[in-house]
ZAZA-62641 format. One line per field, with one value per residue (C-alpha): x, y, z; residue number from 1. Coordinates in Angstrom, 2 decimals. Layout:
<recs>
east <- X  ... $
north <- Y  ... $
up <- Z  ... $
num <- NUM  ... $
</recs>
This chain:
<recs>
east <- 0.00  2.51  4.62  1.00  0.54  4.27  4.00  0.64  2.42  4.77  2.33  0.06  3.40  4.46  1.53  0.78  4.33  3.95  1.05  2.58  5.68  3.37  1.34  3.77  6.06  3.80  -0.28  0.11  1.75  -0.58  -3.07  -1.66  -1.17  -5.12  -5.82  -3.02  -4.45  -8.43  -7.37  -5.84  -8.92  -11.30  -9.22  -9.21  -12.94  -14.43  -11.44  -12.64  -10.79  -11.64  -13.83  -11.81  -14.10  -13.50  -9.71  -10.01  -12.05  -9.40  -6.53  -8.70  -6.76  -8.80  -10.15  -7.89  -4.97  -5.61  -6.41  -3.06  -1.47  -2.58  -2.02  1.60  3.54  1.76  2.08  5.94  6.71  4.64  6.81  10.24  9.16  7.65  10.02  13.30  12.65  10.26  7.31  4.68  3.78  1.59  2.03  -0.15  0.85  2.93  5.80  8.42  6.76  7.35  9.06  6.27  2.92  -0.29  -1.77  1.33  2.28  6.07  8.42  10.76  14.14  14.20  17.72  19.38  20.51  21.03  18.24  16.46  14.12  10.41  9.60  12.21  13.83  18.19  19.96  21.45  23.06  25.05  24.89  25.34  24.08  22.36  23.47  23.27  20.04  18.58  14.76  14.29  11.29  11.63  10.18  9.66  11.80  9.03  6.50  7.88  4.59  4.71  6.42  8.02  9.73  12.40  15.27  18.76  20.54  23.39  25.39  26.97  29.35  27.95  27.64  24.10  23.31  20.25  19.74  18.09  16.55  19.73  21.16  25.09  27.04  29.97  31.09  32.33  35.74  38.05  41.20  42.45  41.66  44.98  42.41  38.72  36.26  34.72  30.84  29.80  26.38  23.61  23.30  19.44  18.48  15.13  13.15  9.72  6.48  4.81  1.71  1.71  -0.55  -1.63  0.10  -0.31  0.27  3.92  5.32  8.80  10.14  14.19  16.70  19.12  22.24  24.00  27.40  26.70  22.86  19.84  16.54  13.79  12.89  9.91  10.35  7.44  8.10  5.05  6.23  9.21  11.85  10.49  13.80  13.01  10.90  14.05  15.44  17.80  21.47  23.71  27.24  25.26  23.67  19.64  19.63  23.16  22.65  25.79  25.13  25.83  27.09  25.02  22.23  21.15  19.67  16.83  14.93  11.38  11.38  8.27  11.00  8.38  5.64  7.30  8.15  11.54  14.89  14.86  12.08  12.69  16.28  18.19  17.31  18.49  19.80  17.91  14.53  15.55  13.01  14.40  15.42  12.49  12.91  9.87  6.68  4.21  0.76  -0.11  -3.99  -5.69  -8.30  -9.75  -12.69  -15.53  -17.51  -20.82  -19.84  -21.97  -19.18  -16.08  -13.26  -10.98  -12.43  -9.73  -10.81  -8.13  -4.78  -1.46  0.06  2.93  4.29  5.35  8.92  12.18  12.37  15.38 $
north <- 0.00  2.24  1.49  2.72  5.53  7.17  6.49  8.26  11.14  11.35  10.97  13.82  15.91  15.58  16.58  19.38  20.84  21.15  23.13  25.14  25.98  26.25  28.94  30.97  30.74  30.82  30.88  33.52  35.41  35.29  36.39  39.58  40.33  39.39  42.28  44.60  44.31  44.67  47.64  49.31  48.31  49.77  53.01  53.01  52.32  54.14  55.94  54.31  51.98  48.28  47.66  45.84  42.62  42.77  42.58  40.24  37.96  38.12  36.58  34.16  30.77  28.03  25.49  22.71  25.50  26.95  24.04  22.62  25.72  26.29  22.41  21.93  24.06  21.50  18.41  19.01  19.47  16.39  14.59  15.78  15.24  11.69  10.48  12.11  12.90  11.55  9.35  8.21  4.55  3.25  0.03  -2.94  -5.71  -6.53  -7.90  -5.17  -4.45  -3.18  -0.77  0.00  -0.72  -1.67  2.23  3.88  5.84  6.81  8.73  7.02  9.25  7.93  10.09  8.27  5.15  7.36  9.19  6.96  7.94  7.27  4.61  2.28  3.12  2.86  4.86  7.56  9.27  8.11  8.98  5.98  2.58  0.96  -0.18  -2.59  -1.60  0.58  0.22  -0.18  -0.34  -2.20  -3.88  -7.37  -9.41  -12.58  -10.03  -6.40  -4.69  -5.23  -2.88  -4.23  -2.67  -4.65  -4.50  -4.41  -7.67  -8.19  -6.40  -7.61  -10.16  -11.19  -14.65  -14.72  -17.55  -17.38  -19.96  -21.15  -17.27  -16.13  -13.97  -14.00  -12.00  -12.40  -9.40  -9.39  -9.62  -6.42  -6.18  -3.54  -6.47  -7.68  -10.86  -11.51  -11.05  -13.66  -14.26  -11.85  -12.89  -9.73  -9.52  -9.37  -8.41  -8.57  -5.72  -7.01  -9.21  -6.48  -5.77  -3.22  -3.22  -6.21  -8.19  -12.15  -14.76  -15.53  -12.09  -11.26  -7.58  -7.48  -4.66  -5.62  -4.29  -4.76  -2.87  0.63  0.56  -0.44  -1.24  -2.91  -6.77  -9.28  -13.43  -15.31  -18.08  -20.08  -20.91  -22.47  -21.32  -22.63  -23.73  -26.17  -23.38  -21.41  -20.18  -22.73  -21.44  -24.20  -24.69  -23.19  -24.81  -24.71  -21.43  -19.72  -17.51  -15.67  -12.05  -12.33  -9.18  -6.29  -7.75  -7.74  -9.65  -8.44  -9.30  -8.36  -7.00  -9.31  -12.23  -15.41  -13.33  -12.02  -13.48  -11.72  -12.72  -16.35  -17.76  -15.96  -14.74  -11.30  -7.78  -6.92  -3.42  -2.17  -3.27  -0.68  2.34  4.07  4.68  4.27  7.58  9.18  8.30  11.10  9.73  6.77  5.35  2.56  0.45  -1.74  -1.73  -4.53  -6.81  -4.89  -1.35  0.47  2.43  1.27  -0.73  2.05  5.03  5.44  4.68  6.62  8.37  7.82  10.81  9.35  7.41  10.32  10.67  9.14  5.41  3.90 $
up <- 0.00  1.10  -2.50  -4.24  -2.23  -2.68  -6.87  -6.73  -4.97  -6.94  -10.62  -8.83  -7.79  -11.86  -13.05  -10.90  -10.88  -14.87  -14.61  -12.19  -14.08  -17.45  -15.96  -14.29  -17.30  -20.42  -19.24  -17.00  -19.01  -21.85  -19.42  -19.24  -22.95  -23.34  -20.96  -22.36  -25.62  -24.19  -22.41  -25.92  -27.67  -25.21  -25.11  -28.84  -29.32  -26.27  -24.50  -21.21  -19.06  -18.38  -15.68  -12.62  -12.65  -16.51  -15.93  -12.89  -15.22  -17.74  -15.35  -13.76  -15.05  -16.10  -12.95  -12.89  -13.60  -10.84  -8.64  -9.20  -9.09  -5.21  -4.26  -6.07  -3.40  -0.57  -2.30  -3.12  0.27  1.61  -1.03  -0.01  3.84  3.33  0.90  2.34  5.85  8.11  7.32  10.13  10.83  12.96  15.21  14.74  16.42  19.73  18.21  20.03  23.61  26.20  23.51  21.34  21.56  19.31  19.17  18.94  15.98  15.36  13.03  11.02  10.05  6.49  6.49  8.50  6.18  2.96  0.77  -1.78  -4.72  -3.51  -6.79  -7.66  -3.87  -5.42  -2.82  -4.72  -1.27  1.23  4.94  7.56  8.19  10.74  14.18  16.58  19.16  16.50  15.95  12.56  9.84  6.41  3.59  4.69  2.60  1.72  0.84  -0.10  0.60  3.92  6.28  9.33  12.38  14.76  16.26  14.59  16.37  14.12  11.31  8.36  9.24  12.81  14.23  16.42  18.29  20.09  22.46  25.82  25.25  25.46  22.82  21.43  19.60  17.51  15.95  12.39  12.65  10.81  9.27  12.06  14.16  16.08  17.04  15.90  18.84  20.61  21.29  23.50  25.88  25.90  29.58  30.32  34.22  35.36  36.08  37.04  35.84  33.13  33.50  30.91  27.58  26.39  29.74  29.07  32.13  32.69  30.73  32.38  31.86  31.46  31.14  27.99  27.39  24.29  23.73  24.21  23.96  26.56  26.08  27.16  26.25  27.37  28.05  28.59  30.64  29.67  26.07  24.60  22.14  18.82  17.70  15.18  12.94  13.23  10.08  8.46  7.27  5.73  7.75  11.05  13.83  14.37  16.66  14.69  12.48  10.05  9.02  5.04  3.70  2.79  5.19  9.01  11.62  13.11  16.13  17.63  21.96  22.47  22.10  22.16  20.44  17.06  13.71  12.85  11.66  13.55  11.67  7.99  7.42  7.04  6.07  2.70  3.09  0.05  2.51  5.00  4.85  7.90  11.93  13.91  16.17  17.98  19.21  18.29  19.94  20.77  21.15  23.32  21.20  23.72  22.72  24.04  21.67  22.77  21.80  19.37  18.12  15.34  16.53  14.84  17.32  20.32  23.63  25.24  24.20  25.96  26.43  28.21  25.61  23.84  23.26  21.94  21.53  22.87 $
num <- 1  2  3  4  5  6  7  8  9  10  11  12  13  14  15  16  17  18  19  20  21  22  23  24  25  26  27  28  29  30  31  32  33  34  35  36  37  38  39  40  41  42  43  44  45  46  47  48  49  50  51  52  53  54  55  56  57  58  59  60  61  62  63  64  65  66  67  68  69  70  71  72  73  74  75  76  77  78  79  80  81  82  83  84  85  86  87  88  89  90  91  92  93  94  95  96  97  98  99  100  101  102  103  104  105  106  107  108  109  110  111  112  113  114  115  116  117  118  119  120  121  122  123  124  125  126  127  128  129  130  131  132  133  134  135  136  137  138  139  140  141  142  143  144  145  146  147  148  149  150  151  152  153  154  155  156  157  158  159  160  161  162  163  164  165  166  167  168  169  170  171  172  173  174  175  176  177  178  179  180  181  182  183  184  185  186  187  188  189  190  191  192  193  194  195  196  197  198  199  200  201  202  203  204  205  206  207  208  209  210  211  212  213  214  215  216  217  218  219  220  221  222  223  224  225  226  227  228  229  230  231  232  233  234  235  236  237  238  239  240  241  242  243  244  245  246  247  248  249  250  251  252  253  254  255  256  257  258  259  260  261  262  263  264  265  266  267  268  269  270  271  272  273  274  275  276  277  278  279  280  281  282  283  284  285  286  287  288  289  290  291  292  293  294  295  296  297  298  299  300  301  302  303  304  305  306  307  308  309  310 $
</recs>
């Protein structure tokens, strides 16, 4: 949907930014000779000067002139903010609590990883690329239409092992490297039972810290890792996974409620859309069966999930 919508912007952006330049540069001129030359005619014939609504009428551009004329200005700039900027996404599923929420909607720095044209989406610019603990939204790679949002686990490179809900790293070993690193365990402390949004029996809140970055995860001690769906990687073991170059590994918060990078595979970094920055507002839709009003009508707005998502 989202491919649709940004092509249609772009068609409607075209085709109103021609008019525009075609009436400042060639209509709107023409305009003016018409009422030049009425005004020397009515001298000539009557020595009287053309009546204000007469002229007014005159430079009145056609309808759909002038309707694109007003809108171009608006629709370029949704274009260059949407498409190089920031975009808005909403969340709609629980796949990263305690970090973001079904109701929230976010900004997505679509900066960040380099600027791409809004069609065919080839990175023409380069600026950085994504790291380790950065929330991230992409085109999910069995079924490009559909935008995802996780967690960046691994970078090119990486050897993640995820086992006994315990996440290792092995980071991509560099040239400048006197020796290659060795796995490195993601310490996760406990914090408390959440009974947040959405709380199911047995969900565990812990505090994970990985390298230089913190942030929030859930374990639910009722269910089991589901190893054996895991995805399958020849020359690794079930729950190993090896970053291959110009991909990344990418896990959901909600560890035993999200279908990410264990079950599926690696990012492409052409499926990146963007950094996942802000939360701008974020709505409760618990609605019962019995309500007379839609499902989509909030029951109740969170202002204190607004803010910076870590």
């Amino acid at each position: 949907m989202a491919v649709y919508f940004s092509i249609i912007l772009v068609a409607i952006t075209v085709i109103t930014g021609i008019v525009w330049f075609a009436d400042k540069f060639y209509l709107a001129p023409q305009r003016r000779l018409k009422v030049i030359e009425a005004q020397t005619t009515a001298k000539e014939k009557s020595g009287i000067e053309l009546p204000a609504e007469t002229i007014t009428a005159l430079m009145e551009p056609a309808p759909l002139v002038d309707t694109s004329v007003q809108i171009f200005p608006v629709i370029a700039f949704v274009l260059v903010l949407r498409s190089f900027l920031y975009e808005p996404f909403q969340i709609p599923s629980g796949s990263m609590m305690p970090t973001l929420l079904d109701g929230d909607f976010i900004l997505v720095n679509k900066y960040n990883y380099g600027l791409r044209d809004p069609v065919a989406r080839k990175k023409f610019f380069e600026v950085a690329s994504p790291e380790r603990g950065d929330v991230v939204v992409f085109k999910y790679p069995q079924d490009p239409r559909v935008d995802y949002i996780k967690r960046v686990i691994g970078l090119p490179g990486d050897r993640i092992i995820y086992r006994n809900k315990s996440l290792y790293i092995k980071q991509a070993c560099k040239e400048s490297d006197a020796q290659c690193p060795d796995f490195v365990q993601i310490v996760n402390t406990f914090t408390n039972k959440y009974e947040g949004p959405d709380a199911q029996d047995g969900m565990n809140q812990f505090e994970a810290v990985m390298f230089n970055k913190t942030h929030n995860i859930l374990n639910d001690q009722n269910t089991l890792p589901r190893t054996r769906h895991y995805f399958q990687q020849p020359g690794t073991a079930q729950d190993e996974f090896l970053v291959p170059a110009g991909h990344y590994f990418v896990m959901g918060d909600n560890r035993d409620n999200s279908l990410d990078g264990r079950f599926w595979g690696f990012v492409p970094e052409e499926n990146l859309v963007g950094q996942a920055v802000a939360i701008w507002m974020s709505f409760d839709f618990d609605r019962t069966e019995d309500s007379m009003l839609p499902h989509w009508i909030p029951t109740n707005v969170r202002f204190e999930r607004i803010g910076a998502i870590n």
